[in-house]
N, C-alpha and C positions, 0 to 999 in steps of 0.2 A: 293321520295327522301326527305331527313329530311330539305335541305336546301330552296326546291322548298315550301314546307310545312312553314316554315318559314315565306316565302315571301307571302303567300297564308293568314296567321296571321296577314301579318303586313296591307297587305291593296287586296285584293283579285279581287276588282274592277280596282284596273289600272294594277294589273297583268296580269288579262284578257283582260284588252285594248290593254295592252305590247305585251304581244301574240300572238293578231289580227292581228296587226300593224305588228307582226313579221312573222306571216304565208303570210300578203299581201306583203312581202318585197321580202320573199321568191318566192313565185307567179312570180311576176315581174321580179326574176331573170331566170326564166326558162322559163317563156315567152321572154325574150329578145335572152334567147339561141336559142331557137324555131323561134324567127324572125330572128337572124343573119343566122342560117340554111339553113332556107326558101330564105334567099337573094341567099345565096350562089348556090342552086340547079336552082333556074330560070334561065332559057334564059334570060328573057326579062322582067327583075324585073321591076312593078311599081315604077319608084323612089319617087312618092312624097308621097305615101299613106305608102311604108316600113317606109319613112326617118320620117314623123312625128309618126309615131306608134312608132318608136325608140326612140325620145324625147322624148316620151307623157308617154311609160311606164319607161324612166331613170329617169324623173322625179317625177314618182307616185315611183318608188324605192329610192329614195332619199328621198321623204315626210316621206314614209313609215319608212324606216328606225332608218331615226332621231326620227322621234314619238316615235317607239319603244326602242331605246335607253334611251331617255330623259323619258319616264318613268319607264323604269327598273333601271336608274340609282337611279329616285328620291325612288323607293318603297324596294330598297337594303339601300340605304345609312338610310332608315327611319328603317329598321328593324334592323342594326347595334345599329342605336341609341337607339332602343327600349330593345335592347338585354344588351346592356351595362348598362342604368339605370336599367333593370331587376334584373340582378346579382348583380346589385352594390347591388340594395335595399333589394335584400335576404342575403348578407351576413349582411350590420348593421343589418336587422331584427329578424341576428340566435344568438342563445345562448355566448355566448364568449366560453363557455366550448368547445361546439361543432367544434367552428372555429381554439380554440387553438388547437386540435386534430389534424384536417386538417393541420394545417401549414400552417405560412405565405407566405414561398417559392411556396406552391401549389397553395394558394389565387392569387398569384400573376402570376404564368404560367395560366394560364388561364385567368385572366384578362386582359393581358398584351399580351402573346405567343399566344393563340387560339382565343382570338377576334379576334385580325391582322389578322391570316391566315382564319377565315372566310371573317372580311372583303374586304382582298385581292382578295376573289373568287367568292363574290359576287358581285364585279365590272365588272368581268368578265362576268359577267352572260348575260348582254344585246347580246354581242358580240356572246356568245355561243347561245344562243335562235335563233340567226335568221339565225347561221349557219346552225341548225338542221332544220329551217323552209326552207332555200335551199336546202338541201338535200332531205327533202319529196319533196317539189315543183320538183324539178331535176326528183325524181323516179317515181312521176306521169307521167310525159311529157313522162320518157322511157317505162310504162306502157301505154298510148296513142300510142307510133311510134309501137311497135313488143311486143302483148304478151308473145311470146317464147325467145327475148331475154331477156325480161323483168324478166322471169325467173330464167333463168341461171344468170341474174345479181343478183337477190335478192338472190340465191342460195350462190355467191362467198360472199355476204354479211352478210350472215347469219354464212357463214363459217370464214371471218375475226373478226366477233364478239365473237363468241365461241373460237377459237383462241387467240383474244384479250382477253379476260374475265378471263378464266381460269389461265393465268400469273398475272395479274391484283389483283383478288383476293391472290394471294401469295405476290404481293406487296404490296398490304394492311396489310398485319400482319407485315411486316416489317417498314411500318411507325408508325404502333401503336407502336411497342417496341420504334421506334426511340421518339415516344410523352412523355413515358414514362421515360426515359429518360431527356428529358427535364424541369419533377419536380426537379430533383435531380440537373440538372443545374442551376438552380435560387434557388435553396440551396446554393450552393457553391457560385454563384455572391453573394447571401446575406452577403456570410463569407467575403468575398473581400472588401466590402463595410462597416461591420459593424468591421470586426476583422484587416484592414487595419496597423492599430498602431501594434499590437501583429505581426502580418506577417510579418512586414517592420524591428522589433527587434531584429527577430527571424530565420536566414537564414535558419539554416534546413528545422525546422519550415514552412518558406515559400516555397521552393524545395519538404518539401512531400507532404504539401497540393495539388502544381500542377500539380506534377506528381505521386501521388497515389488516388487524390481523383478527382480536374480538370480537367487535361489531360483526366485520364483513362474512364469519363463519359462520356466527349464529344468525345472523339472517337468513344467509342460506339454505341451513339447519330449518328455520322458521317459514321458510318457501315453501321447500319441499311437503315438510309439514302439514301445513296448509293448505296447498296443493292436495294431497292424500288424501285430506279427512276432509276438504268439499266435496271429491268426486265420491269419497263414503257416504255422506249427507244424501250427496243429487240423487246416490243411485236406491240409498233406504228410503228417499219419498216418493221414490215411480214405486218403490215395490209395495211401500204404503196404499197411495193411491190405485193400484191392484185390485186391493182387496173391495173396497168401495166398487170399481169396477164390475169386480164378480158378483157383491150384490145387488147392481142395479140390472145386470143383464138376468140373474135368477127371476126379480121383482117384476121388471119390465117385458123382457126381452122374449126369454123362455117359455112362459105362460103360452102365450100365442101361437109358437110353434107345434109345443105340444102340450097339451093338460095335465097339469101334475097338481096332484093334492096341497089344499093353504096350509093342514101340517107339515107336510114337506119341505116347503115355501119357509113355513115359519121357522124350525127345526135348522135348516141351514142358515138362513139368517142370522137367526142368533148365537147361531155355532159360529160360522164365521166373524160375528163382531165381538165374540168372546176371540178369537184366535188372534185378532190382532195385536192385544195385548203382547200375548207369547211371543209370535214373530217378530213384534217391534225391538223388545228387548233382545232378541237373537240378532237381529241385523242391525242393534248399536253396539252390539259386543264383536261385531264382524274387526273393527279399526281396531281394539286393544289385542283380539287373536290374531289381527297380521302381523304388529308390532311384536308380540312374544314369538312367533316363529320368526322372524328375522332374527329377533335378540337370540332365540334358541340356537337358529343355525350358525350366531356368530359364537357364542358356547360351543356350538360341537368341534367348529372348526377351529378355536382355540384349544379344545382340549385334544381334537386328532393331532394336530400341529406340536403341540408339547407330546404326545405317546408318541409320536416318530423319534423325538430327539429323546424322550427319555430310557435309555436304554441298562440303566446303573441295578447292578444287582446287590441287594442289601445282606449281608449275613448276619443274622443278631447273633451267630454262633462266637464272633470275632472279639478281641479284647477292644477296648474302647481305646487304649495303649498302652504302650511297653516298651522297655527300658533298653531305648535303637542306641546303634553306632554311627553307623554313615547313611547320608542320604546325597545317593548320586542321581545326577542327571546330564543323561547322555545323546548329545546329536536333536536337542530338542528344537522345535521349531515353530512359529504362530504368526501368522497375519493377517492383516486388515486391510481390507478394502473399500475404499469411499466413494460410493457411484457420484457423489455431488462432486465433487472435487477431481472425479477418474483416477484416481491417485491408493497407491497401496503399501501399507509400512509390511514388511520382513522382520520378528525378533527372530535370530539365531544364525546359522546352530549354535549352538549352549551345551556346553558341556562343562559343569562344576561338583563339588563335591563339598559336601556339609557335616563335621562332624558332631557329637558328644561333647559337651563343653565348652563352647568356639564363642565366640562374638564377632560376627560377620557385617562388616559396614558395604551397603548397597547405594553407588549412586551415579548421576547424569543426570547430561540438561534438559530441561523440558520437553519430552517426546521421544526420549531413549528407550525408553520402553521397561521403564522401574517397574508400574505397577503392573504391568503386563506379564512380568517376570513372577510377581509377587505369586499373582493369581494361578500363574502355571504352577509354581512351586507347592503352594498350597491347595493344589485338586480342585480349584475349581473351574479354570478350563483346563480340558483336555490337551496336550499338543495334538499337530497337527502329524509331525513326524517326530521321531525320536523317542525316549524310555526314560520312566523316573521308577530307580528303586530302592526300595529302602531297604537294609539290611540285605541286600542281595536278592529280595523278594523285587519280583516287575510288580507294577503299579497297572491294575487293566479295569473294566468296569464292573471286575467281580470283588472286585478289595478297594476301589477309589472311597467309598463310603468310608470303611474303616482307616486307610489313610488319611481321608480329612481330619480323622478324630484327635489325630497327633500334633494341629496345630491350633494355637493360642494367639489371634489376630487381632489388632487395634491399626484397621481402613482408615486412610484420610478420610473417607466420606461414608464414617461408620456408623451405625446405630446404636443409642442407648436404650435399653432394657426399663422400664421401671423398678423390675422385681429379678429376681435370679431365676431365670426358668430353668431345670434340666439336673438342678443341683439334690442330690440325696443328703447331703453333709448333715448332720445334727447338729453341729455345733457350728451352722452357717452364722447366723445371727453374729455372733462373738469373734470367728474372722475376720468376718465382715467391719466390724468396731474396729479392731485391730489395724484393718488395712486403712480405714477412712484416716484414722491418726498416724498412720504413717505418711500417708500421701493428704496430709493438712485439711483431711476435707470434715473432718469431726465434730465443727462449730457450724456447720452448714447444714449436712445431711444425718438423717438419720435413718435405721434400719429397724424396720420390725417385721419378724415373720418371713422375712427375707423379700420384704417389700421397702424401696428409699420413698423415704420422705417427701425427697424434690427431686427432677430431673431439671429444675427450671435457673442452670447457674450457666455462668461462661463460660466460652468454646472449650478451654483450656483447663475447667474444672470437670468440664461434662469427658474431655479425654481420661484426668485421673479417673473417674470413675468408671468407664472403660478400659482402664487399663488393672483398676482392681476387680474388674471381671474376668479380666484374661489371669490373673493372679491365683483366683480362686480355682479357674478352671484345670491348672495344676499340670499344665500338658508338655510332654517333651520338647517342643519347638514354638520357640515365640517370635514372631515378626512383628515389627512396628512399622508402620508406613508415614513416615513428616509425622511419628508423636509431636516432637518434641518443638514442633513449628510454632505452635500458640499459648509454649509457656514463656512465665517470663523467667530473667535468666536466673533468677536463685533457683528453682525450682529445676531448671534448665540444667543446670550442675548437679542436683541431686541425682536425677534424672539420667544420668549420662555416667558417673561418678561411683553412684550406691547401687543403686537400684538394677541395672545391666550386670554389674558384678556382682550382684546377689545371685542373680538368677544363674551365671555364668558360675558359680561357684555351687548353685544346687545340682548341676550337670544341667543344665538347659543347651539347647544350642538356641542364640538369639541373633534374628537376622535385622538389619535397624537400614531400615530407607532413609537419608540423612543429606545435608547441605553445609551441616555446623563441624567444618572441619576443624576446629578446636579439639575437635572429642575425639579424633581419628585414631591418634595414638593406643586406642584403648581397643581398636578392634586387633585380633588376631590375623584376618585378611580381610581384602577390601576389594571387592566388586564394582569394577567402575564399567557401564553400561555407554558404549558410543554408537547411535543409528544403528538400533539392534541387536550388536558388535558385542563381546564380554573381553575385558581385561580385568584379570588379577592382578595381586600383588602381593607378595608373603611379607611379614614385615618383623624385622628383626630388631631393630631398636623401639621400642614400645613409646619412646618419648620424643622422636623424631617425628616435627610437623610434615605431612605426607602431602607432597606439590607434583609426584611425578610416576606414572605409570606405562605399563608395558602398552 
């Protein structure tokens, strides 16, 4: 079993103590059947030798027990945690290409939907272990009293498993559809949360999203579901009903055929109506242990799926960066293709060159393939053909890690930080002040510990503060992708004016994604991107507005 296997990873040695602990637990419980039995058949029961043998093993089941519990709990909870840092660390470690493929919403059901439900089932796990270890301990004791009933009992048992199984397995295909399902539900919450403002505008709008695309998923989700865990129900009450079975054919049945002792009679009786307890609990834990191996195997197959692509060799030997000249890129290439649409864009070939110092304006019409470019330039996709290098060094996946470290990025669709992670500075806090009053945001936010205060301001503010992170970050090459889209125009001027020729005068090279050809003037060259296509333009009058390129 992929989950038992799991736990066998996470720590193997107190699984096996778990075990122990769980098979002596077990032991003790069919020993204590076997003495209450034994009381019951005497005339003239010893009381003092039963009555301590009945403490001496309640109490060795009690040790036993808790042992066994307390470290299934600790060797479950540590492979959770193990599993969760695992996944986390394969997805930063995959390609971005490869994850944007996958989808956020699916990143996220898994992360999120099938950790939980493994988690959930392997807490259960201690519980389940020592049930099972009852049940053997129970079928030894009835293999000791009558090998011939011991028989027919393993006979009705083997007949309630196969019984059991066979539904089982059809319930399983029905919760896999239901798991599937489930990516498509953290699609839709994604839309709820990200497209809330458009939904709330837009009544139709919001009525077909939930009732053609919400509703009709989770129902289906809620089908299958249901589906599943009846045929679990139907098939735990025939296995129920079994057992009653087996003791009326013991009571009734068996007698007649052949004479067997009312100890015997009595001894299995009450072994078996003790046993039902145990097995009932095992075969309501059967639906949450299908559910965590589905979850599990859609974990593995996400995390096989990321080890194929992630191929990036990290050298902590490497400078984080250092003080480049040129960053060329030669004959590069990257495309896309849209199985919905059948349709595929081409960036390249691309061949440009970036120096020390430069202020490089990048731009085209929606679909030229700006950020596409961004992305190649900055290591985070690979080209497909072609070579990016810096300093005369190739760029391959033994140095990509340490090439990303040379750039200093503010994404249109970027993330803010609460806090500064990554940073050693000592005197974070006080730059940090430094910067917010430079870029106006000082009456707003504040810094402690290198923790802000609020991330909770406009589009436009939450960018200054993104962009006083890339500040801090202090790196050779700074790209802006549309900053300067959602300020307004005083700022807009600072912005384009001060702050680019700062950096351009600390030796930055700064590349700016742009549309405000007012500012044009101020780059050095200018990259204009047509259906994939690159034209330059060197530019020699610095105050000449730029309307025409190669």
């Amino acid at each position: 079993m992929n989950l038992i296997r799991l736990l066998l990873r996470t720590s193997s040695l107190h699984l096996s103590l778990a075990m122990l602990a769980g098979i002596l637990s077990g032991s003790t419980a069919a020993g204590l059947i076997a003495l209450i039995n034994t009381t019951l058949n005497q005339n003239q029961p010893s009381k003092t030798i039963l009555f301590w043998s009945f403490v001496g093993l309640c109490l060795l089941r009690l040790i036993a027990n808790f042992l066994s519990q307390i470290l299934l709990i600790q060797v479950s909870q540590k492979a959770i945690l193990s599993l969760r840092i695992f996944l986390s660390r394969r997805i930063l470690d995959s390609p971005l290409r490869h994850l944007e493929k996958i989808g956020s919403h699916a990143l996220l059901a898994v992360l999120v939907e099938d950790i939980q439900t493994i988690s959930n089932t392997i807490i259960i796990i201690p519980f389940l272990s020592i049930n099972i270890a009852i049940v053997v301990a129970c079928l030894i004791y009835l293999s000791w009293l009558s090998k011939l009933i011991f028989l027919i009992g393993i006979g009705f048992m083997f007949l309630g498993i196969f019984s059991y199984s066979l539904p089982t397995m059809k319930a399983m295909s029905f919760l896999k559809l239901a798991r599937e399902q489930e990516d498509k539900l953290f699609k839709h919450f994604r839309t709820i949360t990200q497209g809330i403002k458009e939904l709330k505008l837009h009544r139709r709008r919001r009525q077909a999203f939930i009732s053609e695309d919400l509703h009709k998923t989770a129902l289906s989700s809620r089908h299958h579901n249901v589906v599943g865990m009846s045929i679990f129900a139907a098939a735990a009450s025939w296995g129920q009903i079994l057992f009653f079975v087996a003791i009326g054919l013991l009571l009734f049945t068996l007698p007649t055929i052949n004479k067997i002792h009312p100890t015997i009679l009595s001894a299995y009786a009450l072994t078996i109506i003790y046993l039902i307890s145990p097995l009932e609990y095992i075969m309501s834990t059967m639906p949450n242990i299908t559910r965590a191996l589905v979850a599990l195997k859609k974990v593995e197959s996400l995390g096989l799926s990321l080890a194929t692509y992630s191929n990036e060799i990290v050298d902590n030997t490497l400078l984080l960066s250092h003080k480049y000249k040129c960053l060329e890129i030669v004959n590069l290439t990257h495309s896309y293709y849209h199985e919905q649409a059948e349709s595929s864009f081409v960036l390249g070939p691309i061949n440009l060159k970036f120096h020390q110092g430069e202020i490089v304006f990048i731009l085209g019409g929606n679909g030229s393939g700006k950020s596409t470019l961004a992305k190649l330039i900055t290591g985070l996709y690979m080209p497909e053909t072609g070579n990016i290098y810096l300093d005369g060094n190739l760029i391959n996946n033994q140095n990509l890690e340490w090439y990303r470290q040379q750039f200093s990025v503010v994404f249109s669709d970027f993330y803010l930080f609460d806090r500064f992670l990554g940073f050693d500075n000592n005197n974070l806090d006080a730059e940090t002040q430094k910067y917010l009053v430079k870029l106006q945001l000082d009456h707003k936010v504040k810094v402690k510990n290198g923790v802000l205060s609020t991330t909770d301001l406009s589009q436009g503010q939450r960018k200054r503060l993104a962009l006083l992170t890339a500040y801090l970050e202090d790196r050779p090459i700074y790209m802006f992708d549309e900053w300067a889209s959602d300020q307004d125009p005083v700022f807009k001027e600072i912005f384009y004016t001060q702050l680019l020729l700062e950096l351009k005068n600390r030796g930055k090279t700064v590349l700016v994604i742009s549309h405000d050809d007012q500012y044009f003037y101020l780059a050095d060259r200018i990259v204009k991107l047509e259906y994939g296509q690159v034209k330059t333009e060197h530019l020699n009058n610095r105050k000449e507005r730029i309307n025409v390129f190669e």
